[in-house]
C-alpha positions, 0 to 999 in steps of 0.5 A, a space after each residue: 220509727 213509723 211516720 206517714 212517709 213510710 207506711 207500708 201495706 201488711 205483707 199479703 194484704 195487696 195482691 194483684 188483680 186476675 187479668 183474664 183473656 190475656 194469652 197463655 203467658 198469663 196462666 189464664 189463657 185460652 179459656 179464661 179460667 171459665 173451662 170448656 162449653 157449658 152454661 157458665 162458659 158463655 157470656 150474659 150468664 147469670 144465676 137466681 141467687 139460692 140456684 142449685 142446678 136444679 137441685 131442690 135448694 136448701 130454703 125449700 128443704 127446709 122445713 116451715 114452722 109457724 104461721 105469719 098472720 098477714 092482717 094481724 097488727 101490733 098496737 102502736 105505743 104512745 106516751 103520757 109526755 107526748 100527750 102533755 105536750 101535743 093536746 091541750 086540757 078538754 081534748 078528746 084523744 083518738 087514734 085519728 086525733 093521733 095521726 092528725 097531729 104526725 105523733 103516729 103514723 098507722 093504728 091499724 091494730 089500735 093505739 096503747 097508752 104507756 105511762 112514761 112521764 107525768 100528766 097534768 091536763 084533764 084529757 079523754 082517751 078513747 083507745 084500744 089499750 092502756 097500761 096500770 100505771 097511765 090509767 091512774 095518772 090520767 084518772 088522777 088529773 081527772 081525765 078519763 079512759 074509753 077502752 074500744 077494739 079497732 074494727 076486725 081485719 077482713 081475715 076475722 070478718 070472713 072466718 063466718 062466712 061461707 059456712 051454712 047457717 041451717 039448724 
């Protein structure tokens, strides 16, 4: 019968530790297991990892596809219940009203309002985007909607310039 006093490993599950430098009786005398001269043989060794002895490495070989566009920011998601409870009837929402009130945290890209929950107060949003099913809410407790882009990244503003305007 298996109890706590007679618990034992599964065979093969616990082997001893490699104890290196310990004379030849051990089987890893003389050298260590680290084989004669070289780079690997010395102490303070260490490899960048993906190293590959000068190789071209495997990342580099690979080919690239498609293109991150690092000024490029998704639309953050907000909820008709979440602003039930954290606006009060009359309240312009913003994105900056957003952020003030710790609902959002950046709204680089332009906040989008969702239609999860229901609304009863007459609010004003003025977004970047909103789905079908918030606008009617909204619209049906009398409220209304002001859709408006975020300012361009600077990756957008620059694309013009520097290109002559002579014609």
């Amino acid at each position: 019968m298996l109890e706590l006093n007679n618990l034992r490993p599964a065979p093969g599950s616990k082997r001893r530790r490699k104890r290196v430098g310990r004379g030849p009786s051990s089987g890893n005398g003389k050298t260590s297991g680290r084989g004669h001269k070289g780079q690997k043989a010395r102490s303070g060794y260490s490899q960048r990892m993906g190293f590959e002895g000068g190789q071209m490495p495997l990342l580099r070989r690979m080919p690239k596809r498609g293109f991150h566009h690092e000024q490029q920011y998704p639309l953050v998601e907000v909820n008709l219940d979440v602003l039930e409870r954290h606006f009060e009837s009359g309240a312009d929402v913003t994105a900056e009203a957003l952020v003030a009130k710790h609902l959002v945290k950046g709204v680089k890209g332009g906040v989008k309002v969702l239609g999860r929950g229901e609304i009863t107060k007459k609010l004003t949003l003025k977004v970047a985007a909103i789905s079908g099913s918030a606008r009617s809410k909204i619209e049906a407790a009398g409220g209304s909607v002001e859709l408006h882009q975020p300012a361009p990244s600077r990756a957008v503003v620059r694309r013009g310039q520097g290109k002559s305007k002579e014609s």
